[in-house]
N, C-alpha and C positions, 0 to 999 in steps of 0.2 A: 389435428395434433400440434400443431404449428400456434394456434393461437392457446394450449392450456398448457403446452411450455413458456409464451412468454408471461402467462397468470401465473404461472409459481413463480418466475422469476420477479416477477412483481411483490407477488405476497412475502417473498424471501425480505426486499427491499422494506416494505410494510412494515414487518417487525426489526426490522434493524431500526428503522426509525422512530421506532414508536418505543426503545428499552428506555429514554429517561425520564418515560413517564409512570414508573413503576413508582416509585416514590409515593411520599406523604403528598397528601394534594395542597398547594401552594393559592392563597387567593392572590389574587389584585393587589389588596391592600399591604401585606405581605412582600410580595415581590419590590412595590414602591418602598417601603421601609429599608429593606434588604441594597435596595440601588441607593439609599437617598445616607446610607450609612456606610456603601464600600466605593460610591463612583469616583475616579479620578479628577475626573473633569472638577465637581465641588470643592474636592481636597484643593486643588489648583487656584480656584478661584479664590477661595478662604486663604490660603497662602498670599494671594495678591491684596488680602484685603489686612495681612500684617506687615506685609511689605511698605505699601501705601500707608499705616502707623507708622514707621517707622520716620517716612518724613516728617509727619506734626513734632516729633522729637527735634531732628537734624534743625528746622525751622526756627524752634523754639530757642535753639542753644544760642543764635543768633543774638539775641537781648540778655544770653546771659553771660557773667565771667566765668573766663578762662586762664585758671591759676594752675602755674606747673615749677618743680621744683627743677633747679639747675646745678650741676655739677661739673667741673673743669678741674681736671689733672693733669701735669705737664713736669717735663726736664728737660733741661738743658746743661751743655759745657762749653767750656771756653779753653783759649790757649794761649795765652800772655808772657812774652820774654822766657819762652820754655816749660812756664808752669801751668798747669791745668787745673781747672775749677770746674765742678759741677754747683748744678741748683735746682730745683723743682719747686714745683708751686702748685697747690690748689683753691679751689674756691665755692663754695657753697651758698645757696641763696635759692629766691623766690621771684614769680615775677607773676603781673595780674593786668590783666585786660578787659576790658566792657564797652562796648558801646550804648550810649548812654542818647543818643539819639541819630539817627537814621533819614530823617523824613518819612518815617513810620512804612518803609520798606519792608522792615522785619514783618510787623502787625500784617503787612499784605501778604506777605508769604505765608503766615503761618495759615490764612484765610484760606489761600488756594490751596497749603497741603490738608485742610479740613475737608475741602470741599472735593478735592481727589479721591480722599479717603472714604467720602461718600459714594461718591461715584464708584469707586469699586465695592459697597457692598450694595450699591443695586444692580451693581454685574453678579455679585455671586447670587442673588435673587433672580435673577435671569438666567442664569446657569441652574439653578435649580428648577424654573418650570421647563427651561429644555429638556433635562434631563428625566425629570417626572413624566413629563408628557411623551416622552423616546421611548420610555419604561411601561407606560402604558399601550401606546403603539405597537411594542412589538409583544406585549403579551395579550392584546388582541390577536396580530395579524398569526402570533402560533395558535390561538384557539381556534382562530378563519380556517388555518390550512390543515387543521388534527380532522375538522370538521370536513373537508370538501376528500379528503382521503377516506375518511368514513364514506362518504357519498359516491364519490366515484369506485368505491373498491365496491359497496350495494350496484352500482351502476353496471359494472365488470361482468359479476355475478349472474345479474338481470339478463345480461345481450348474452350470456355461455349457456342457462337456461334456454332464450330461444334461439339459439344457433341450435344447439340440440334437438329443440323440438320438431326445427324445419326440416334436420336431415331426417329425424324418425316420419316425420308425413310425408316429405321424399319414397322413405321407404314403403309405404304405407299405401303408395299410389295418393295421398292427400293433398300435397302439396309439390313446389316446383322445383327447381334449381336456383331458379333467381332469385328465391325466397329465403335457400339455403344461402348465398354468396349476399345478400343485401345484409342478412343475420350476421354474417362474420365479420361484413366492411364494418358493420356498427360495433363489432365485440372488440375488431382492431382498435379503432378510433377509440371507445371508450378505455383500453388499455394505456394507450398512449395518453389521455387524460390524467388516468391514475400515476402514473409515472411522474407527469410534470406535477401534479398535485404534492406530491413526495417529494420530488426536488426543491418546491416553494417551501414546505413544511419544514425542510431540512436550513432554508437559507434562515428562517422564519426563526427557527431555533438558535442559528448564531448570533445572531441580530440578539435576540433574548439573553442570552448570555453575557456579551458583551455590554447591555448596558446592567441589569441585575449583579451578575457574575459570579452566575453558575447555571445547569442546563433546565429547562423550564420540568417543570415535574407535575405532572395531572394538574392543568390549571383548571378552578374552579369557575361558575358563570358569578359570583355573588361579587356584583360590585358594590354598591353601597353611596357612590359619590353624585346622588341626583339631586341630593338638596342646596347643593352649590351652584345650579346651571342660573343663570338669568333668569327672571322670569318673560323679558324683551328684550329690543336689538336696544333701545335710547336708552336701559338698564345697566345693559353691557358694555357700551360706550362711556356713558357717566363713570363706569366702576372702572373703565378701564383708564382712563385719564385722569381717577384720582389715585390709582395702587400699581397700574403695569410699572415694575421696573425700568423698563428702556423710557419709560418718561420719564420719570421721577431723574432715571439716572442723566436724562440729556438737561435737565434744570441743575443737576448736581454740577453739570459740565458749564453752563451756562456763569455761573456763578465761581468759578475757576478760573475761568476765562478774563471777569469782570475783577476778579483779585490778582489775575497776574499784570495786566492793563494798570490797574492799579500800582504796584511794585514797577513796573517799569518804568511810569512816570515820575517814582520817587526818587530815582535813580539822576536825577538831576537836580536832587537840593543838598544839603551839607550833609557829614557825617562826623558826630562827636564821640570821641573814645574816649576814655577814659584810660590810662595808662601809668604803672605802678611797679616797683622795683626793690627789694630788700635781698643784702647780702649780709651772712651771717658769718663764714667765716674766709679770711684770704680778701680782703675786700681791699685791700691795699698793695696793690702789686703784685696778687700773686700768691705774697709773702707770707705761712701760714702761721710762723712764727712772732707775727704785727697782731696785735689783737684790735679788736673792735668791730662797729658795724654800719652801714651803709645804707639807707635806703632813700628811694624817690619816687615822686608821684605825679601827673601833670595832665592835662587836659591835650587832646590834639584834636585840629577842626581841618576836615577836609572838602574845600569844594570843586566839583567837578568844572572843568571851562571847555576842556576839546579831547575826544576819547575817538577820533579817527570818525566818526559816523556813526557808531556803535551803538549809541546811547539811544539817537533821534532812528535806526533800524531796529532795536528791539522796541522800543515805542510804537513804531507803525504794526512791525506784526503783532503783538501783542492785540495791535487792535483789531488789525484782520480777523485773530482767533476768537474775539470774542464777537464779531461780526457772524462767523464760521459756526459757533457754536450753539445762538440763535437761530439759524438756516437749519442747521442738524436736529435741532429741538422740533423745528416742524416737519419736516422729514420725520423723524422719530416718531411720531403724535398720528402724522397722515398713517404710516406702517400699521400703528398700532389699531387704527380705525379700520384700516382694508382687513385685518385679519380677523377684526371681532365680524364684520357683516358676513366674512368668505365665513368663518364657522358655523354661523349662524345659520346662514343660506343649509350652510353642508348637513347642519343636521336637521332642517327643516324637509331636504330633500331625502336625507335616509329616512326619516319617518314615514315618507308618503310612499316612499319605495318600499317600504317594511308590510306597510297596509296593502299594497297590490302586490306584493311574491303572495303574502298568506293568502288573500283571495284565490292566486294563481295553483298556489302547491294545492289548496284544498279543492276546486275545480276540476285540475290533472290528476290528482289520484284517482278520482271516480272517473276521468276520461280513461285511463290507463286500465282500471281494473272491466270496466263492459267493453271497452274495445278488444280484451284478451277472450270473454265470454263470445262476441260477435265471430269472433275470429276463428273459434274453435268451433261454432256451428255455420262455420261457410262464409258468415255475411260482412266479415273483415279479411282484408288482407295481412299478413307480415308485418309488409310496410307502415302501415298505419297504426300498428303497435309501437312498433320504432320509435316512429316520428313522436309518437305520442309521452314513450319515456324518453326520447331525448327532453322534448319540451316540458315532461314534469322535471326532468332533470336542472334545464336551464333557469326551471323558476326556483328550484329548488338555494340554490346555487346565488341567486339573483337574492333570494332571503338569506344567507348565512351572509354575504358580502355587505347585505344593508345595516344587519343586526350591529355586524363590526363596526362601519362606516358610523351608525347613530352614537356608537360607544366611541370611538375617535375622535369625532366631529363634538361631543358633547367636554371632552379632555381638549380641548383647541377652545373653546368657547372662554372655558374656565381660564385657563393658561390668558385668554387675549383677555381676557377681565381683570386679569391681576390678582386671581387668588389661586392659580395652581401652586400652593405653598404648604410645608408640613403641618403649617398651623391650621392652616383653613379646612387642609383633607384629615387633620386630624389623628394623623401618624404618631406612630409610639418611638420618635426617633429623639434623639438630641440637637436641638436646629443650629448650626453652624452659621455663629457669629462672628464677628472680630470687637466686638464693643468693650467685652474683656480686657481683650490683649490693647488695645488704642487705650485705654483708663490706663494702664501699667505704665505703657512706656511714653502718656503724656504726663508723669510722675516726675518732675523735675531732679528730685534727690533719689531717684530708682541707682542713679548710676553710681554715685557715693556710697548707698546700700550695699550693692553689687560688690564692690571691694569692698567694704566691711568685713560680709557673708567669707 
């Protein structure tokens, strides 16, 4: 009685679980779409990569003039032998700035906010095969865990069958008590299987959620993405140290480094302005009433001789960083290497796992089904049917886990290769650039537009 109370309360559990998949059946290909068009994380990183535009601007204005209009209005009074006088004055005018040479400090900054700029859109290239490959993981491991629920709720089923059967031979004079009580320890155990099977399926679905962003709905097996794997590990290598982002982006960094080393060391030769002045009205005291008008223009040269230390410290780090930044390139490079062979390895061993559960599952059925036929003419035990569906169980179990594994392991290949991207998988998405927005606002006259508009 004890154990088909806690099977409904299981099957109650079952279907609570199993209401979002009532829905339209959602594929693979689908759900990555669906994630690759509402994730936060890409929003973010596309953000960073108009942010990082935004300096090739600020750099650039460096070498350009900077013209602004001026205005001064003013009164005064006075108190003389008892009599009082007021006065006011304004003045109106222009004034204009350029640097007109630098030691080509500008030229270096503008280099390193290019190569910044780079460097975050192979971050958001890297944040998109995170994100693809999270999206595919977890709409794997919900198909893993719908699948081992199905299995274990058959499993449940199987041991309440023969628990039943032992107590009717019981009855029957056929069989024992220990036969009856071995029948239930297995219906227990398998209940409690079912249970955690349900609780993984259930974690398995926020997971789904959170990176898609919404709840998984009868996912389909059609993936479609096998013509991108490698056809070898020195394939997957080559491809991956010419396209993985985290390389590309650590030579983006590399070259950053080597433009800001650059700017620093120019920070010790002259700086020529250009400087310039026109007043149109009040240019005489004040006095708005004086007509005429004012203007000047003049060269200024500045050179640096002693800046406290300042100069010859950012000079050294700078050099550090781009010391730093070389070090991080191979670091970056090794990473990318260990994760193409680990995937590689991963799904060479789901393979061979996949070929021995099938051997296994189709071996245990026929062991499972004559050992019930032996069993019922005397010449099996209980036990031995047990033993026998756990073990078609565990192989069973041992195949859905590999099936996953080959499909994960196959999304980690692609990803350490450098094409888990919208273009390569072929998605109907819009790919999230900044190349756009960096053309705009390196548009010199964008800002004079702007107040036009």
């Amino acid at each position: 009685m004890f154990s088909r109370r806690v099977l409904c309360v299981g099957a109650i559990a079952l279907v609570l679980a199993f209401v979002p998949f009532t829905a339209q059946a959602e594929s693979l290909r689908q759900a990555l779409e669906r994630a690759y068009a509402n994730n936060p994380d890409l929003m973010s990183a596309l953000l960073s990569v108009q942010s990082a535009a935004e300096d090739i601007a600020l750099r650039k204005a460096g070498k350009l003039p900077t013209i602004s209009l001026n205005a001064n209005v003013g009164a005064g009074f006075a108190v003389t032998n008892g009599t009082a006088t007021a006065s006011h004055s304004y003045s109106l005018g222009m004034a204009y700035r350029q640097t007109l040479f630098d030691n080509f400090k500008t030229e270096s900054q503008i280099e390193q906010a290019r190569a910044f700029s780079e460097l975050t859109t192979y971050a958001l290239r890297n944040a998109e095969q995170n994100v693809l490959l999270s999206v595919a993981t977890a709409y794997m491991s919900v198909s893993r865990d719908t699948q081992l629920v199905q299995l274990r709720e058959g499993n449940v089923a199987f041991f309440q069958a023969q628990a039943d059967s032992a107590e009717q031979r019981l009855r029957l004079g056929e069989g024992t008590r220990i036969d009856v009580s071995q029948a239930q320890s297995r219906l227990a155990q398998s209940v409690a299987s079912y249970r955690s099977a349900i609780a993984s399926l259930q974690t398995s679905q926020a997971s789904y959620q959170r990176w898609v962003g919404h709840k998984p709905q009868n996912l389909s097996q059609d993936l479609g993405f096998t013509g991108l794997i490698p056809s070898s590990i020195d394939a997957a290598v080559a491809s991956a140290e010419e396209r993985h982002p985290a390389i590309l982006g650590a030579r983006a960094s590399i070259r950053a480094a080597m433009a800001g080393a650059d700017a620093a060391k120019a920070t010790f030769g002259p700086t020529l302005n250009l400087i310039g002045s026109l007043c149109a009205v009040g240019c005489f005291g004040g006095n708005p009433d004086q007509p005429g008008m004012t203007g000047s223009v003049g060269l200024q040269l500045s050179i640096p001789l002693y800046a406290g230390g300042a100069l010859g410290a950012s000079m050294r780090k700078a050099n550090i960083e781009q010391i730093k930044s070389e070090v991080d390139a191979l670091s970056a490079r090794d990473q990318v290497r260990e994760s193409v062979i680990s995937a590689w390895s991963a799904l060479q061993n789901a393979n061979a796992q996949i070929e021995s559960a099938q051997s296994a599952v189709a071996s245990g059925q026929l062991v499972v089904e004559g050992l019930i036929q032996e069993r019922d003419v005397g010449q099996r035990t209980t036990l031995d049917v047990l033993n026998a569906q756990a073990e078609l169980t565990s192989a069973r179990e041992g195949l859905i886990g590999a099936t996953t594994s080959r499909v994960i392991a196959s999304f980690a290949l692609i990803a350490a290769a450098g094409r888990l991207n919208p273009v390569d998988l072929g998605l109907n998405v819009e790919v999230k650039s900044g190349e756009a927005y960096t053309a705009k606002v390196e548009d010199i006259w964008q800002e004079l537009r702007s107040i036009d508009e």
